[in-house]
N, CA, C and O atoms as a MOPAC input file, in Angstrom:
PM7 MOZYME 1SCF
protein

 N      0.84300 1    -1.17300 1     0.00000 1
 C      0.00000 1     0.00000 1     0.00000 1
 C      0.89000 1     1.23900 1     0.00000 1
 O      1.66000 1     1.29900 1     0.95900 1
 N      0.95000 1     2.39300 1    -1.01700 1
 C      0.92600 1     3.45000 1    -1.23800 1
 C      1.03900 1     4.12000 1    -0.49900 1
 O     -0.01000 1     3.84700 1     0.08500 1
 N      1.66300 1     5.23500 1     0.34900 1
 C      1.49700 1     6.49500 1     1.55400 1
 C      1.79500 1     8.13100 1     0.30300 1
 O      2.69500 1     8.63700 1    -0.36700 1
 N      0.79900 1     8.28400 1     0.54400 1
 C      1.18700 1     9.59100 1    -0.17800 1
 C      1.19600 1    10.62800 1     0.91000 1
 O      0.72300 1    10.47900 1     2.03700 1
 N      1.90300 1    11.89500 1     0.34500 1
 C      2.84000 1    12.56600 1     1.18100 1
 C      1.98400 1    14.13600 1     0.92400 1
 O      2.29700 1    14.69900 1    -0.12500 1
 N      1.15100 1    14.71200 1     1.63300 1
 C      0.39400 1    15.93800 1     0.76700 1
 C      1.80600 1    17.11700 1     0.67200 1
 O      2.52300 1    17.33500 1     1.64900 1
 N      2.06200 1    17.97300 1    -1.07400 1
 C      2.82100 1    18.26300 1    -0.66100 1
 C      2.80900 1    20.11300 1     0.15700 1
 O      2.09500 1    20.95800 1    -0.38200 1
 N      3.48700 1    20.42300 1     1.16900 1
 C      3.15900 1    21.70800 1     1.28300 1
 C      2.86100 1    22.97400 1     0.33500 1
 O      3.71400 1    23.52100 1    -0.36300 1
 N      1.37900 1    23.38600 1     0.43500 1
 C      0.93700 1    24.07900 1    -0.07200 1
 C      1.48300 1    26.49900 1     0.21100 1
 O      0.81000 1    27.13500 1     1.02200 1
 N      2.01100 1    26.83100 1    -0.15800 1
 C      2.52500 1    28.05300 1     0.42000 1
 C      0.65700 1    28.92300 1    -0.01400 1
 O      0.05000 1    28.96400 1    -1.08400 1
 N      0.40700 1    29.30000 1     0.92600 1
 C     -0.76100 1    30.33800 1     1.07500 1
 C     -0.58400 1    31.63300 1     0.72500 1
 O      0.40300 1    32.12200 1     1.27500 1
 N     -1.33700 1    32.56600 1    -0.18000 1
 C     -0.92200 1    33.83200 1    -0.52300 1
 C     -1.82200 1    34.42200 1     1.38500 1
 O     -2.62400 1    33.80000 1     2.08200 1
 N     -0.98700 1    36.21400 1     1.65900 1
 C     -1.46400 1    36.81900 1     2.46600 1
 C     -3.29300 1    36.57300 1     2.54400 1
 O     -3.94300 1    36.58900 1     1.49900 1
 N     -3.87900 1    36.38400 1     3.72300 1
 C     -5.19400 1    36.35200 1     4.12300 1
 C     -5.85900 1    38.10700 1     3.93400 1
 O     -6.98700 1    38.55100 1     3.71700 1
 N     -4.27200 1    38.84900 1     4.18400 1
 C     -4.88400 1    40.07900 1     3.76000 1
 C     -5.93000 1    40.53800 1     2.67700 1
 O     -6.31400 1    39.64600 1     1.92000 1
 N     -6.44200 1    41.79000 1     2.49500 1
 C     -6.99600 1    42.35300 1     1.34300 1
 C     -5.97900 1    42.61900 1     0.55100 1
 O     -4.99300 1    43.07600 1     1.13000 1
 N     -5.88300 1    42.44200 1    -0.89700 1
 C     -5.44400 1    42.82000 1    -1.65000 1
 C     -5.37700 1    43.75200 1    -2.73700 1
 O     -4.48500 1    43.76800 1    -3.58500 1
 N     -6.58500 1    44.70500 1    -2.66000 1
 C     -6.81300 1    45.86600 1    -3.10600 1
 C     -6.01400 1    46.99800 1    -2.62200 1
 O     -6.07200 1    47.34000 1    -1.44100 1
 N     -5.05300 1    47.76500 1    -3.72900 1
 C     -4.08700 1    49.22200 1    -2.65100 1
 C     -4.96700 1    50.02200 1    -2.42300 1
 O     -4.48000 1    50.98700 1    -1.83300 1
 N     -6.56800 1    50.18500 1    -2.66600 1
 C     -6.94600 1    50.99700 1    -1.80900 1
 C     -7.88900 1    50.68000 1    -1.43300 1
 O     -8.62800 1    49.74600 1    -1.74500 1
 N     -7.98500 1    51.81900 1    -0.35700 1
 C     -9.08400 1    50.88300 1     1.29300 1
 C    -10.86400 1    51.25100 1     0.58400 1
 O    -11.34500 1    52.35600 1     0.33300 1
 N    -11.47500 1    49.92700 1     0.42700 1
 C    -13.08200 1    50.10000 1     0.06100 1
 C    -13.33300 1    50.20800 1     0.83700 1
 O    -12.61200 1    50.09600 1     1.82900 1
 N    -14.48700 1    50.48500 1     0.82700 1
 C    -15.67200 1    50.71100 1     1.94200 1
 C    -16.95800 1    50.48900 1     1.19600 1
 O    -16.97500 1    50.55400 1    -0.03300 1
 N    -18.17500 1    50.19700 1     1.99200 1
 C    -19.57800 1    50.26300 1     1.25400 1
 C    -20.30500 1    51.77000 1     1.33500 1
 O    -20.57000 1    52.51500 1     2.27900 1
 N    -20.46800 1    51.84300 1     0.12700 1
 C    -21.40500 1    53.46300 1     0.31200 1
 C    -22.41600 1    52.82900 1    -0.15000 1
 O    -22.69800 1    51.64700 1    -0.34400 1
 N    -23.16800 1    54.33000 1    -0.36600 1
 C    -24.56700 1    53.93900 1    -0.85700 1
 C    -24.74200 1    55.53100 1    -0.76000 1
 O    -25.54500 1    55.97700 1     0.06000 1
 N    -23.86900 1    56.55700 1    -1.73700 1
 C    -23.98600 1    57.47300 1    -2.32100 1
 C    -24.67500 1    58.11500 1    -3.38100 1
 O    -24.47800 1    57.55900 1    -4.46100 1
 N    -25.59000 1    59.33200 1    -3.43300 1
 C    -26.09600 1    59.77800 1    -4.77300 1
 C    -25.04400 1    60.35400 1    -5.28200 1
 O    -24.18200 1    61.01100 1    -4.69700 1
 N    -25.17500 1    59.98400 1    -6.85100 1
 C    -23.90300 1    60.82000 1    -7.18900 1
 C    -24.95100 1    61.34400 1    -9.43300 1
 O    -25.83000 1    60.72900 1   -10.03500 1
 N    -24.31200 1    62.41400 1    -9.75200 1
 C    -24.48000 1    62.91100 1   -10.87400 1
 C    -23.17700 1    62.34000 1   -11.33200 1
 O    -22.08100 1    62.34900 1   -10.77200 1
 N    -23.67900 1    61.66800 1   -12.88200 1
 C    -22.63300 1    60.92400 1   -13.40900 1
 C    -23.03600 1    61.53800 1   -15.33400 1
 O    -24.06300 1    61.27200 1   -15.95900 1
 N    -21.92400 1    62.31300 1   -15.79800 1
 C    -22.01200 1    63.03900 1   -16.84300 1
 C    -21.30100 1    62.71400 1   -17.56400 1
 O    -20.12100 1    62.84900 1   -17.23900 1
 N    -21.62200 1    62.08400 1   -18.98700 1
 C    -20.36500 1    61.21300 1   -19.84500 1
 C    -20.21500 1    62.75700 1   -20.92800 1
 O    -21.10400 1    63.50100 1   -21.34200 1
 N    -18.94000 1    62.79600 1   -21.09800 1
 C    -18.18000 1    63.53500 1   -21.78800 1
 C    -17.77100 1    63.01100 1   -23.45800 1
 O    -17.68400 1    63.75900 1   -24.43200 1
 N    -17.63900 1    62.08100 1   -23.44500 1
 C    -17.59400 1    61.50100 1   -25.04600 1
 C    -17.97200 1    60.36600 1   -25.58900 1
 O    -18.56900 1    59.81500 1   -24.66400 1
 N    -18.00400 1    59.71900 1   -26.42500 1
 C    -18.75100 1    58.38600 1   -27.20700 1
 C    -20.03600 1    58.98100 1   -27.84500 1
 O    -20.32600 1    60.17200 1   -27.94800 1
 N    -20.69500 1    57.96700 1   -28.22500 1
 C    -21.92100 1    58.06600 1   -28.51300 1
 C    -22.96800 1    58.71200 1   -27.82600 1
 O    -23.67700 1    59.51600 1   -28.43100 1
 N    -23.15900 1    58.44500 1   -26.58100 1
 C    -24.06100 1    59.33700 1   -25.44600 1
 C    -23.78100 1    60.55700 1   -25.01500 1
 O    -24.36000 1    60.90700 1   -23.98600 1
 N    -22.81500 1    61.54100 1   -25.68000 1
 C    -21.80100 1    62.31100 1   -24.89900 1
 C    -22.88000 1    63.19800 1   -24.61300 1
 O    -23.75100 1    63.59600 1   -25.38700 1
 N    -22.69400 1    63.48800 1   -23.25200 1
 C    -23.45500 1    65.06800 1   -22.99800 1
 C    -24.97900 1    64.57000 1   -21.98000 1
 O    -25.81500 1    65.43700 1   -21.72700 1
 N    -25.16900 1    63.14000 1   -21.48800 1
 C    -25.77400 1    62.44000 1   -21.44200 1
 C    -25.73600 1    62.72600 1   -19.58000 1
 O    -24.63500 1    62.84800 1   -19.04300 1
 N    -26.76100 1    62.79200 1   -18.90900 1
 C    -26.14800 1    62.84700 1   -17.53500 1
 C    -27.02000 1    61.74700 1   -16.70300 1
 O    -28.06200 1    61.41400 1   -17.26800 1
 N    -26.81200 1    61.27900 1   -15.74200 1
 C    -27.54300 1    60.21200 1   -15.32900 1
 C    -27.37500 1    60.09600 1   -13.36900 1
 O    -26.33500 1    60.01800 1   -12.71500 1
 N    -28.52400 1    60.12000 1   -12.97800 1
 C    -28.13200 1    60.23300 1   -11.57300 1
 C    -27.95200 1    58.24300 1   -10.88000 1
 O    -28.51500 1    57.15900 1   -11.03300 1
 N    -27.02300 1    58.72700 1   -10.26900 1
 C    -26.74900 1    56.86900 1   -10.21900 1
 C    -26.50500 1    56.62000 1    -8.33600 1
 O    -26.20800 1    57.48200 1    -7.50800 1
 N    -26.72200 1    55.35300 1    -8.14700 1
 C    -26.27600 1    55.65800 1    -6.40400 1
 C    -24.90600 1    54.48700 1    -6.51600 1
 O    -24.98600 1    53.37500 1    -7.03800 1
 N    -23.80000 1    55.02700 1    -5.93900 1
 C    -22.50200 1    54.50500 1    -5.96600 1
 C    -22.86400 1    53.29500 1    -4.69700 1
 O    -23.74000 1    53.33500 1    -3.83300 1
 N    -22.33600 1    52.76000 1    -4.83700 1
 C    -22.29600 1    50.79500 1    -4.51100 1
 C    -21.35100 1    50.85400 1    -3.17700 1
 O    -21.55600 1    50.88500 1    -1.96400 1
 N    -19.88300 1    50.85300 1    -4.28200 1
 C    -18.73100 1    50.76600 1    -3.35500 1
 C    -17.91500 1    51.39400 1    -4.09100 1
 O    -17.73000 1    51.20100 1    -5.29200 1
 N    -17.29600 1    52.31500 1    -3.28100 1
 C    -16.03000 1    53.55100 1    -3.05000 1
 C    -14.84900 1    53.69300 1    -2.62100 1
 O    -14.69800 1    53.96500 1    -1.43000 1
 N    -13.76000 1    53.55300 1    -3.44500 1
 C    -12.54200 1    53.76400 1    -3.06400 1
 C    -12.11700 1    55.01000 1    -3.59100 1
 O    -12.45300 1    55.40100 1    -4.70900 1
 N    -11.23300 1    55.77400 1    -2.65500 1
 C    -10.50000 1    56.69500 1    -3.17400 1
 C     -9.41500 1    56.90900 1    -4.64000 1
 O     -8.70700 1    57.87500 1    -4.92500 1
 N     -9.66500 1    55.33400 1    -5.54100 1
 C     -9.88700 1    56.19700 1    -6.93600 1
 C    -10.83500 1    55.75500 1    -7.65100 1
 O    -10.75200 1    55.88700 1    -8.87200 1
 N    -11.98900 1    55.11000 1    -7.05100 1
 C    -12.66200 1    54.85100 1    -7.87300 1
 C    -14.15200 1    54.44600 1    -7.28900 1
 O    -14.38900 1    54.61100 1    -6.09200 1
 N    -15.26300 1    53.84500 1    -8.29400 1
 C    -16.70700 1    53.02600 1    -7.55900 1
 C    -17.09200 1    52.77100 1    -8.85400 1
 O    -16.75400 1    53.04500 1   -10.00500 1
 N    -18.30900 1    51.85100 1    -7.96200 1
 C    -18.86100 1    50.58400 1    -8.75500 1
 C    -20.58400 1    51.36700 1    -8.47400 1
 O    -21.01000 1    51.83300 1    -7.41700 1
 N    -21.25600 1    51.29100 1    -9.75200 1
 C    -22.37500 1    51.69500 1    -9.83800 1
 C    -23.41700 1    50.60600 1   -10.45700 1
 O    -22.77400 1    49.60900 1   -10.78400 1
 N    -24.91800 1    50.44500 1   -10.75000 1
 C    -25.40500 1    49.89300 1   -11.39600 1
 C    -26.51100 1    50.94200 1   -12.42800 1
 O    -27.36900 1    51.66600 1   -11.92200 1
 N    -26.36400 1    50.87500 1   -13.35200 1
 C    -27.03400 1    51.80300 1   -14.88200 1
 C    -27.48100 1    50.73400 1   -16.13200 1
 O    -27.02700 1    49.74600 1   -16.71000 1
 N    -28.68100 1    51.61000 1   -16.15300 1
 C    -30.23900 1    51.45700 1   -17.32200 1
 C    -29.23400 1    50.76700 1   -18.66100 1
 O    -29.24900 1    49.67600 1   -19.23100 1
 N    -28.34500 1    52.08300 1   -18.81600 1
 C    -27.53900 1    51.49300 1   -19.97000 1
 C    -26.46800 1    51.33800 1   -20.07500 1
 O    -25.89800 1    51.89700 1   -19.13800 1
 N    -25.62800 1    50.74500 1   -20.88700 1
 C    -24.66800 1    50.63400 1   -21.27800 1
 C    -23.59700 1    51.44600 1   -21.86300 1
 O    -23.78800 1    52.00100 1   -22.94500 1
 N    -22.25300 1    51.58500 1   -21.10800 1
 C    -21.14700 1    52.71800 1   -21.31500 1
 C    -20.00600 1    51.69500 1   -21.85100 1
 O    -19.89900 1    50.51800 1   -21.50700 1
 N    -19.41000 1    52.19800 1   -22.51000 1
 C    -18.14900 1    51.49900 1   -23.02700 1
 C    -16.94000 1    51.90000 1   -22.48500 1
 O    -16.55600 1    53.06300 1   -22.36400 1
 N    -16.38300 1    50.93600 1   -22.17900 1
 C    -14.80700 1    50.86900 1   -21.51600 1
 C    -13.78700 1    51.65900 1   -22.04900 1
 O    -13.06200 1    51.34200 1   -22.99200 1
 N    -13.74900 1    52.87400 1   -21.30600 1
 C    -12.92800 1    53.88300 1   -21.70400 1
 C    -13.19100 1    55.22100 1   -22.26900 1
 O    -12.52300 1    55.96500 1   -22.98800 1
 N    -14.61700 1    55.32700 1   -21.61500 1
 C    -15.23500 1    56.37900 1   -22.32200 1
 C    -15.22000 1    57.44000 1   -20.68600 1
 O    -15.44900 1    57.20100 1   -19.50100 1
 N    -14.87900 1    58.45600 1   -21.36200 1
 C    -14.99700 1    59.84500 1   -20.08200 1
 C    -15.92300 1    60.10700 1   -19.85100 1
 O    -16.85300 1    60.20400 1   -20.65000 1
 N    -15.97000 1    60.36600 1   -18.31300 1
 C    -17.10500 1    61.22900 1   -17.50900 1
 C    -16.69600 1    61.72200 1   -16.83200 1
 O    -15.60000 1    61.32000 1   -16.44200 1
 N    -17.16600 1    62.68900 1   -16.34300 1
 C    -17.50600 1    63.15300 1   -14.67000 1
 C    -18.43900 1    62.75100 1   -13.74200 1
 O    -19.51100 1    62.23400 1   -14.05500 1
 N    -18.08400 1    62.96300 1   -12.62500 1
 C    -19.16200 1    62.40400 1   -11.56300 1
 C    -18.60400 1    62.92300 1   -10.49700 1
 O    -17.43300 1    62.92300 1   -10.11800 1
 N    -20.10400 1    63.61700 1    -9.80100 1
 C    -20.48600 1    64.54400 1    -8.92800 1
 C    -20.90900 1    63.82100 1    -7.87800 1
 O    -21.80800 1    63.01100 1    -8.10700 1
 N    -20.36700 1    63.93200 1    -6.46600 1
 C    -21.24300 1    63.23200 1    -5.37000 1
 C    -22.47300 1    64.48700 1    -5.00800 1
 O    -22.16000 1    65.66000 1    -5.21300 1
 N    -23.52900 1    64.23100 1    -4.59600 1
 C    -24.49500 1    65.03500 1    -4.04400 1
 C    -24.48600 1    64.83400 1    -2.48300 1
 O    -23.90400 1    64.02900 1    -1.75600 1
 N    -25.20200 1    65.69300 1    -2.28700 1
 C    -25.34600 1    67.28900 1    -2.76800 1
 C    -24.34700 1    68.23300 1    -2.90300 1
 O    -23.94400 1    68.81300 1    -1.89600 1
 N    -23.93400 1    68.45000 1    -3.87600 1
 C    -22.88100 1    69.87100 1    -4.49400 1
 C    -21.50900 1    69.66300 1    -4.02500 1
 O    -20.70000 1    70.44200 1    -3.52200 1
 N    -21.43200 1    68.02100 1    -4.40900 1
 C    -19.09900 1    67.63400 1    -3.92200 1
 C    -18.91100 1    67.97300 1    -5.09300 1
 O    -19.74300 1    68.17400 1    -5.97800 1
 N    -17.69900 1    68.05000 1    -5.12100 1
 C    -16.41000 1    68.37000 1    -5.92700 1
 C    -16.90000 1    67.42900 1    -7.64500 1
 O    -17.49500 1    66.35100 1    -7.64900 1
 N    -16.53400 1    68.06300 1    -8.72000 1
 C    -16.49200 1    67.04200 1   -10.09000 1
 C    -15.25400 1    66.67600 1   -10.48900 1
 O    -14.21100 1    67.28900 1   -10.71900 1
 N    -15.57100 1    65.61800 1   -10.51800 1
 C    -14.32400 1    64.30200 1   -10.80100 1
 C    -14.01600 1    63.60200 1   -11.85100 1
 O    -14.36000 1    62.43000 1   -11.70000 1
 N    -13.46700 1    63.83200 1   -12.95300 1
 C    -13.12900 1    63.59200 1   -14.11300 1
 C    -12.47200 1    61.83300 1   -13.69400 1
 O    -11.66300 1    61.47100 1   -12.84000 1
 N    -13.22800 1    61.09100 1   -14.69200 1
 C    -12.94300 1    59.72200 1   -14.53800 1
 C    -13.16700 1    59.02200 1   -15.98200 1
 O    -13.10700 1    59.60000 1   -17.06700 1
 N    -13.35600 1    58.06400 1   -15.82600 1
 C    -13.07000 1    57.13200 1   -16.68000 1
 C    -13.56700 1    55.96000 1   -16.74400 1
 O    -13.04200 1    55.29300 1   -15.85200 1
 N    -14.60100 1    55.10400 1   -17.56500 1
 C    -15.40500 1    53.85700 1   -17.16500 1
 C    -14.13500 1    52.41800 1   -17.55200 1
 O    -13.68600 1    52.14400 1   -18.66500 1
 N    -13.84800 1    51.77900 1   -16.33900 1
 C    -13.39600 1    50.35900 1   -16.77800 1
 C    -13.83900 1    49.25900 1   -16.67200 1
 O    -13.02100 1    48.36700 1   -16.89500 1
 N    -15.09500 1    48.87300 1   -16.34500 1
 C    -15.77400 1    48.14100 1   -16.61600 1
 C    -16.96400 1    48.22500 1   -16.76000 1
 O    -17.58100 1    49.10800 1   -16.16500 1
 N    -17.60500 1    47.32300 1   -17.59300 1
 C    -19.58700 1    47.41200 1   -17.85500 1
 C    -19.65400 1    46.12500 1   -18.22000 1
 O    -18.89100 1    45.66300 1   -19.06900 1
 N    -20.32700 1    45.60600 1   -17.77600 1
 C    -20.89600 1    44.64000 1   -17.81400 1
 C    -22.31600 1    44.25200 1   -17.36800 1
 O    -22.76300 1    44.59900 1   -16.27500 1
 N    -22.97200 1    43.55600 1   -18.21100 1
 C    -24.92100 1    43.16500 1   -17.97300 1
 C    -25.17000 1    42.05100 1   -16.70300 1
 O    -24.68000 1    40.92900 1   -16.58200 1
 N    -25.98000 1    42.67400 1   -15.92800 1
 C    -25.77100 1    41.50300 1   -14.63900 1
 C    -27.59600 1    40.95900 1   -14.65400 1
 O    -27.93500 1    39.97300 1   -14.00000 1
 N    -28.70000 1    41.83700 1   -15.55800 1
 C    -29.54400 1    41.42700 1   -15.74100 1
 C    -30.37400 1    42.11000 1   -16.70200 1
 O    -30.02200 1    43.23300 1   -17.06600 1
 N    -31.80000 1    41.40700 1   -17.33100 1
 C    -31.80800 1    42.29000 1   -18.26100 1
 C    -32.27700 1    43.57600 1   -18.34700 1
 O    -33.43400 1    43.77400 1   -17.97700 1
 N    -31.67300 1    44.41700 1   -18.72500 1
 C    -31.84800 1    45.93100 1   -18.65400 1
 C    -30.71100 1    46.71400 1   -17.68600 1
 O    -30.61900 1    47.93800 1   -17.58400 1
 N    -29.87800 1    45.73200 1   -17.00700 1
 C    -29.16900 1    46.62800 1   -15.83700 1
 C    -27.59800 1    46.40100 1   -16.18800 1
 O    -27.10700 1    45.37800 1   -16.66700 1
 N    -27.00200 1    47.47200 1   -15.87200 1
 C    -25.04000 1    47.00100 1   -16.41600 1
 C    -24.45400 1    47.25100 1   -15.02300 1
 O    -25.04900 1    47.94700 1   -14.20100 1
 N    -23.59700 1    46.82800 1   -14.84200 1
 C    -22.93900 1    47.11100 1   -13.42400 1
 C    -21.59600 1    47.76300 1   -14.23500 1
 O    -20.96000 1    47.27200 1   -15.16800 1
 N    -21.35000 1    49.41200 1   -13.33200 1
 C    -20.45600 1    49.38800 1   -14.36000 1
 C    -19.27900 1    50.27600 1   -13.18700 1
 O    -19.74300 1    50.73200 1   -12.14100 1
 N    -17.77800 1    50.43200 1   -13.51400 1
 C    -17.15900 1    50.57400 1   -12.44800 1
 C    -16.04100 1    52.05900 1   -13.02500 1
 O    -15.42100 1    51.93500 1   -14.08100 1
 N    -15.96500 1    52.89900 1   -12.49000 1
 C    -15.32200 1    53.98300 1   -12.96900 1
 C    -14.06400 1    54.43100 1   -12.11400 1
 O    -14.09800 1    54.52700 1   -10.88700 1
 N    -13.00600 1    54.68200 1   -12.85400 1
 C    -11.70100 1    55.27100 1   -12.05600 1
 C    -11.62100 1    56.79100 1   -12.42900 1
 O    -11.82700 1    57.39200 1   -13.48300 1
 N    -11.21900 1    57.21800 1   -11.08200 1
 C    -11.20600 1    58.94000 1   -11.08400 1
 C     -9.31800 1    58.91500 1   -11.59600 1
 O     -8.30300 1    58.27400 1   -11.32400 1
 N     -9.80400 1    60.21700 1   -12.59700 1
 C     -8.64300 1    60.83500 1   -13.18200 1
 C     -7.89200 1    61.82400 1   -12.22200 1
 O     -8.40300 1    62.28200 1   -11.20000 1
 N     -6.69600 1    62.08500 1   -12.63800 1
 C     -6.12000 1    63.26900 1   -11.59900 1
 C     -5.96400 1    64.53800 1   -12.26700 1
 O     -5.55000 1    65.51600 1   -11.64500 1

């Protein structure tokens, strides 16, 4: 009979691995696309989850990866020139879509 030997497995950190610290919001924010096809298009959206460069929203329609906006937290924060990097359809009619702020 056979003895097998399991061999040691090395574990990555249990830490988070995101460099920046999320948190859950549940922010109104004015979200204003600047170019593509929709440009000029403004849409009030409530932010998900928020990191200091970026959040994750859910929207009616569909934005394409790499298209500019701004986005305004309410009532009357600062406008934040960003950038969409992801969209994707999570059901029908809804995109989950995730934007990084520009500097």
């Amino acid at each position: 009979m056979a003895t097998f030997i399991k061999p040691e497995v090395q574990r990555a950190s249990l830490s988070d691995r995101r460099t920046n610290h999320r948190g859950p919001v549940q922010t109104k924010a004015r979200l204003t696309v600047i170019d593509g096809p929709t440009a000029g298009a403004t849409h009030e959206i409530l932010a998900r989850d928020g990191s200091m460069g970026g959040l994750a929203f859910l929207l009616r329609e569909s934005l394409e990866v790499g298209q500019q906006c701004t986005v305004q937290m309410l009532p009357a924060g600062k406008i934040q020139a960003c950038e969409i990097v992801r969209a994707r359809p999570i059901s029908a009619g809804r995109y989950e879509m995730a934007l990084q702020f520009r500097k």
